[in-house]
C-alpha positions in Angstrom: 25.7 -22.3 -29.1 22.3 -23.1 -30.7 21.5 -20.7 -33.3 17.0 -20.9 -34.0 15.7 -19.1 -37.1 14.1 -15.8 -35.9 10.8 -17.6 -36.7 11.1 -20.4 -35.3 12.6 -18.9 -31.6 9.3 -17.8 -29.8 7.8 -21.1 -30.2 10.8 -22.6 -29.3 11.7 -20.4 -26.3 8.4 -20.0 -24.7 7.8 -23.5 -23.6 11.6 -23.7 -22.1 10.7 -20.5 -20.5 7.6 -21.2 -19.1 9.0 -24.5 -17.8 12.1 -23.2 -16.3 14.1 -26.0 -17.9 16.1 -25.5 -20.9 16.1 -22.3 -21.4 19.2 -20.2 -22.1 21.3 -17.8 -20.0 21.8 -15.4 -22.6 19.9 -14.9 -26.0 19.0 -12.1 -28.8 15.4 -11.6 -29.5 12.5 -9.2 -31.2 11.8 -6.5 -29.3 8.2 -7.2 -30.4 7.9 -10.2 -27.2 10.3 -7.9 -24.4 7.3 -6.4 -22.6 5.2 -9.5 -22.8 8.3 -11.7 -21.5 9.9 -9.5 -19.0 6.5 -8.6 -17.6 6.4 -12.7 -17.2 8.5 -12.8 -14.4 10.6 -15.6 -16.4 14.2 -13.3 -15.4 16.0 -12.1 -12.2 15.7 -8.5 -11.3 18.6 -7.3 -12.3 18.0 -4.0 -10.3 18.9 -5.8 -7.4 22.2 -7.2 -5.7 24.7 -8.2 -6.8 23.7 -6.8 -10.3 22.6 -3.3 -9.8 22.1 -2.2 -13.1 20.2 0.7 -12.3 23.9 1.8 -11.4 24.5 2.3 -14.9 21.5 3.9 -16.3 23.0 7.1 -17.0 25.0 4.6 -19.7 22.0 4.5 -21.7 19.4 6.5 -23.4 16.5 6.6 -21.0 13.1 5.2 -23.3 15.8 2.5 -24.3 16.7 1.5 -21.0 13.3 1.6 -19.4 12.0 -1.1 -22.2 14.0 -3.9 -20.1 11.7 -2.9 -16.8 8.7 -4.8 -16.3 5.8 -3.5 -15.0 7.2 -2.2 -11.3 10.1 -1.3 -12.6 12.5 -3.8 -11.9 15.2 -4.2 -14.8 14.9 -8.0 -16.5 16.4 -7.2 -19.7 18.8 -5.0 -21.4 18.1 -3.7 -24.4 20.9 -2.5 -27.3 20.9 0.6 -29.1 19.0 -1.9 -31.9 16.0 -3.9 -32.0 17.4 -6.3 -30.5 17.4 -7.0 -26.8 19.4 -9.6 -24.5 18.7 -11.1 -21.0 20.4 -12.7 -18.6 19.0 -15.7 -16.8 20.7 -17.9 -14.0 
């Protein structure tokens, strides 16, 4: 695990992102950059198979959920019940 001051991570993470090498399967971050990353495209839709998260909306309060879709309403990222949100990559 590779722990990146909360500073220090956008700068960091972008580049890996934007590359598509090095960046990390899982990771915390500001809720401040979800919209501008998910609506990137960086992250698999998690709405579809074999994830089907939409399954499990219900789960969720439904203004927190919806902050992990990007703009057509796919799912990228989930977002805790904090301001803090995680996504998966593969």
């Amino acid at each position: 695990m590779t722990i990146v001051p909360i500073a220090d991570y956008p700068t960091k993470l972008k580049p890996a992102l934007e590359s598509g090498v090095g960046a990390p399967d899982v990771f915390t971050g500001e809720i401040a950059f979800l919209k501008q990353w998910v609506d990137a495209g960086y992250w698999e839709n998690l709405s579809e198979e074999p994830y089907n998260v939409d399954d499990i909306s219900n789960d969720y309060i439904p203004y927190v959920f919806d902050l992990g879709k990007d703009k057509d309403g796919n799912v990228r990222a989930f977002v805790a019940n904090d301001t803090r949100w995680r996504l998966l990559q593969t």
